[in-house]
Structures are given as structure tokens and as C-alpha cells.
C-alpha positions, 0 to 999 in steps of 0.5 A: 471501508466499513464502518466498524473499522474506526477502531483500526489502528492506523499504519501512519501516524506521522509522515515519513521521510525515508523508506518504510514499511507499513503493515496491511496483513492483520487479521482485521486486513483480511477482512476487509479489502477496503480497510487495505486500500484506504491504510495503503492510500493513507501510507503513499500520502505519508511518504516523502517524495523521493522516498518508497512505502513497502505495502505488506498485504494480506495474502487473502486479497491476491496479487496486489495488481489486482486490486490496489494499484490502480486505486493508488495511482488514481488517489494520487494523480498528481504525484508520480508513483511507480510499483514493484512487486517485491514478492511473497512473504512467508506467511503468505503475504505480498509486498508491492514497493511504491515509490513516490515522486518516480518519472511514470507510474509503472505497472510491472512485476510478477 
């Protein structure tokens, strides 16, 4: 992430204990793919277990597969996540669907 994103808002601001969505398609996203991954890890590790975050992500950086999975399932090594491409959203964005404390991390969709 760069340095001049401390003034990002963050997507979390608590922990969730049911599913949620939480939003990485803002300008400032578009901007800056790291600025994405670090919000996406931030939003996993706000996700009960049990549970599911929907990544909304700006449609500039591709397919989510590409660039964020891989980071995710990475960062949280000791916790099972599984992800599912949802789809496209009309403004051009994707949603990936992470779901924490699945059996296997998966790597399917669209």
C-alpha cells in the first residue's frame, strides 16, 4: 500500500459476526491495488468464522483471481478460506465471496 492512503477510510471498523459486504471499488481503490489487498485482508480478519465477506472490487484491477486470492489465502494460512467468484457488477466491478472457517481453500469461478 502506498504511503498516501492513511487518509483512506477503512472498510472495517468492527468485527462481523454475520455476512457482509465490504466495499474496495472507490476511486481511491482504482488507484491503488495494494490499497485493495490490505482492506480485503483487513475485512477476512473482520469475519467471524462461520461467516462470509463479499469483496466488491474495482473493476480496473481484472478478475479478482488474479491478484487477491492468492494474497488472501497466504495472509490467513491458519484459517480456511474458500472463494467464489459471484460475478460482474453493473458498474463493472466483481465480487469474490470469501468464506471463513470453510473445509479447503478453493480456487473456482468464472
Amino acid at each position: 500500500m502506498t504511503e498516501d492512503a492513511a487518509d483512506v477510510e477503512p472498510v472495517t471498523r468492527r468485527d462481523h459476526d454475520v455476512s457482509w459486504s465490504a466495499n474496495l471499488e472507490q476511486p481511491r481503490h482504482a488507484d491503488d491495488r495494494d490499497l485493495v489487498v490490505e482492506q480485503a485482508k483487513d475485512a477476512v480478519a473482520a469475519t467471524a468464522t462461520g461467516c462470509h465477506v463479499n469483496l466488491v472490487t474495482h473493476g480496473d484491477h481484472g478478475h479478482p483471481e488474479t491478484y487477491l486470492w492468492e494474497p488472501l489465502a497466504a495472509a490467513f494460512d491458519d484459517r480456511s478460506l474458500e472463494f467464489e467468484y459471484v460475478d460482474r457488477c453493473g458498474c463493472g466491478g466483481h465480487v469474490t465471496r470469501v468464506f471463513v472457517g470453510g473445509e479447503s481453500v478453493t480456487r473456482g469461478g468464472s
